[in-house]
N, C-alpha and C positions, 0 to 999 in steps of 0.2 A: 364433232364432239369436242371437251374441254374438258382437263383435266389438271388443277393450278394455273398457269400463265400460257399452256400450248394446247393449237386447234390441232386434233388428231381424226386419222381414220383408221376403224376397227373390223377388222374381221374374226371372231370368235372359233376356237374348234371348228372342225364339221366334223367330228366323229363324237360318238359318245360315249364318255368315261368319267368312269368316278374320282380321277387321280389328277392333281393340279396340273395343266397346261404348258409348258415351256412355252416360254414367251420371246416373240424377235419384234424387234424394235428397229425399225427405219427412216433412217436419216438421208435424206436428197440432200443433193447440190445447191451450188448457188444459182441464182435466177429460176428456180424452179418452185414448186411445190410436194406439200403431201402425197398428191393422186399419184407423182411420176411413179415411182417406185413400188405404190401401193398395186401398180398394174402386175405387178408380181405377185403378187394373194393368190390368183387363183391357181398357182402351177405349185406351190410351196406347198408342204406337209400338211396333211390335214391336222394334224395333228397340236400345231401350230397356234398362239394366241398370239394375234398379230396387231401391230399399229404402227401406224406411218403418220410422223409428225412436222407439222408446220414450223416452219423456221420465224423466227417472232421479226427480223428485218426486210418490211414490206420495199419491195425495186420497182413495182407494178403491178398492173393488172395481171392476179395467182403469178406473180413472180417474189418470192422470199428467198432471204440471207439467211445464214448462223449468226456472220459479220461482213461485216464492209471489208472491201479492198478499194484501197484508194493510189492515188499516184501524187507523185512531188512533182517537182516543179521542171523535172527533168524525164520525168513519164515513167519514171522507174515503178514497178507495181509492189504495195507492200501489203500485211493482211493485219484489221484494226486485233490486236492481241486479247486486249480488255474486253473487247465484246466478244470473241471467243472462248475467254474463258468465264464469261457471265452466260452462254448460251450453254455451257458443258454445265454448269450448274443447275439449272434447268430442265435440263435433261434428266441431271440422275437424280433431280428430286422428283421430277415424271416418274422415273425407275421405281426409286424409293416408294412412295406413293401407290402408283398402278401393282407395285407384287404385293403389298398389305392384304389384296385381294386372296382369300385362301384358296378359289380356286387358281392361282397362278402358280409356278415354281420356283420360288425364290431362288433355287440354287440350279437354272435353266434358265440364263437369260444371255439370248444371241444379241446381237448389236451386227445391222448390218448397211455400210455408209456411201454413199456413191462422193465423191471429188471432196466437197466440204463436208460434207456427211464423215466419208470416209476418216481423214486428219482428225475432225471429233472426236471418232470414235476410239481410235487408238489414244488419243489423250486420257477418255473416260476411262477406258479398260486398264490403262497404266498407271491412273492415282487410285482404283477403289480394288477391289476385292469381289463387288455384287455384279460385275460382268466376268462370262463364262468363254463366250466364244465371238469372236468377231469376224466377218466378211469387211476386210474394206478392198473399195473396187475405186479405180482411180485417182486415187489421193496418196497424200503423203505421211510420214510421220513427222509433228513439228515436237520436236527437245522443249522447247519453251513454252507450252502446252502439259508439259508432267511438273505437277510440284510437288507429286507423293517419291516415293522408293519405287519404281519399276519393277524393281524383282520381289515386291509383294504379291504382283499381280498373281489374278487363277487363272486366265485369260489364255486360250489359243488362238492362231490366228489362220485364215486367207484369203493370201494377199494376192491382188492380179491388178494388171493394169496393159494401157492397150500400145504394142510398141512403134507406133505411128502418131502418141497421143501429143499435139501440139499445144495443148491448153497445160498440163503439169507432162514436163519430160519423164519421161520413164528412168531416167539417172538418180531423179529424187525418189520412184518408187523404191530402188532395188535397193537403199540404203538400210530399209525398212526389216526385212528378214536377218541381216547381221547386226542390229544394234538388239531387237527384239530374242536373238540367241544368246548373243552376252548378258541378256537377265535370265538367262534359262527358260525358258519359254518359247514354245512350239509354236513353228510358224514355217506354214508351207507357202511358194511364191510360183506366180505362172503369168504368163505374159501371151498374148496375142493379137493376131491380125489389126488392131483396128486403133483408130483414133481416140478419142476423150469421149467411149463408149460401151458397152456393157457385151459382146461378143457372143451368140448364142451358145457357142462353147462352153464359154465364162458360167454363161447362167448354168447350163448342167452341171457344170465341174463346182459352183460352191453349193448346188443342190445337194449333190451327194454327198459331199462334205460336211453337209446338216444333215443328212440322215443318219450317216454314222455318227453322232451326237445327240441322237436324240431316244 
């Protein structure tokens, strides 16, 4: 499905109720696709209006970006900024857009990001107000990514990542919980076993996290 400028996949309630839906919103990593994360749907909340969105920078065959990361001339890795902040627009005009829906809950909207997804997410959730709750799982917080006031945000967060993870160090995770409390704002942080990946631990512990939120 399509909705403005991004290809998405939807799964709807499976319970029935007359009362708008909270809606979570997923964002994958780089080299990846929609599907990855959507493979989550079926263990989440029923309760749940879900979609899992395509990244608009094609690398391959069902492989998509937010943005490029590119290297100099010296291999140093850097991340293209301008396209990250034209994919964060996009997003929360998807946002914007998709809660018009009266069956959705405008003021219930999780954001939940794995690597690149993740760093997104904490971007979007720290310029607007229309994000509630965020999951970011392997990623970082990028500063240059906020061009609102942070401590607007309504936004709680958690935060994990894996302390093995050689693709983003866990050094850049932990940064994340102390700069997100210097704006006042709730953010719980957990770290496990594993490399530049999702722990089945992980998955229970921000389940739950979303049920008490929901």
């Amino acid at each position: 499905m399509k909705t403005g400028s991004l290809n998405y996949l939807e799964r709807k309630p499976t319970i029935q109720t007359d009362l708008p839906a909270p809606l979570l919103v997923l964002l994958h990593g780089y080299g990846s696709n929609e599907a990855d994360l959507f493979s989550f749907a079926a263990e989440l909340p029923k309760s749940l209006h879900i979609v899992s969105l395509q990244a608009p920078h094609e690398l391959g065959y069902n492989s998509y970006a937010w943005y490029n990361i590119n290297f100099d001339a010296n291999q140093n890795k850097f991340s293209d900024l301008a396209e990250a902040s034209i994919s964060a627009d996009r997003i929360a005009t998807f946002i914007q857009e998709f809660t018009e829906n009266p069956m959705i809950d405008a003021n219930k909207v999780f954001l939940l990001g794995f690597s690149q997804g993740a760093i997104l997410s904490y971007g979007l959730a720290l310029n607007s107000t229309k994000i509630h709750h965020v999951i970011a799982l392997s990623g970082y917080l990028n500063e240059d990514l906020i061009t609102g006031d942070p401590a607007k945000s309504t936004a709680d967060f958690f935060v994990s990542h894996g302390s093995m993870d050689q693709v983003i160090p866990v050094e850049w995770a932990r940064k994340a919980p102390t700069y997100l409390k210097q704006q006042g704002l709730d953010c719980g942080y957990k770290e496990y076993p594993v490399g530049h990946g999702v722990h089945p631990q992980n998955f229970h512990d921000f389940k739950e996290w979303m049920l008490q939120r929901l």
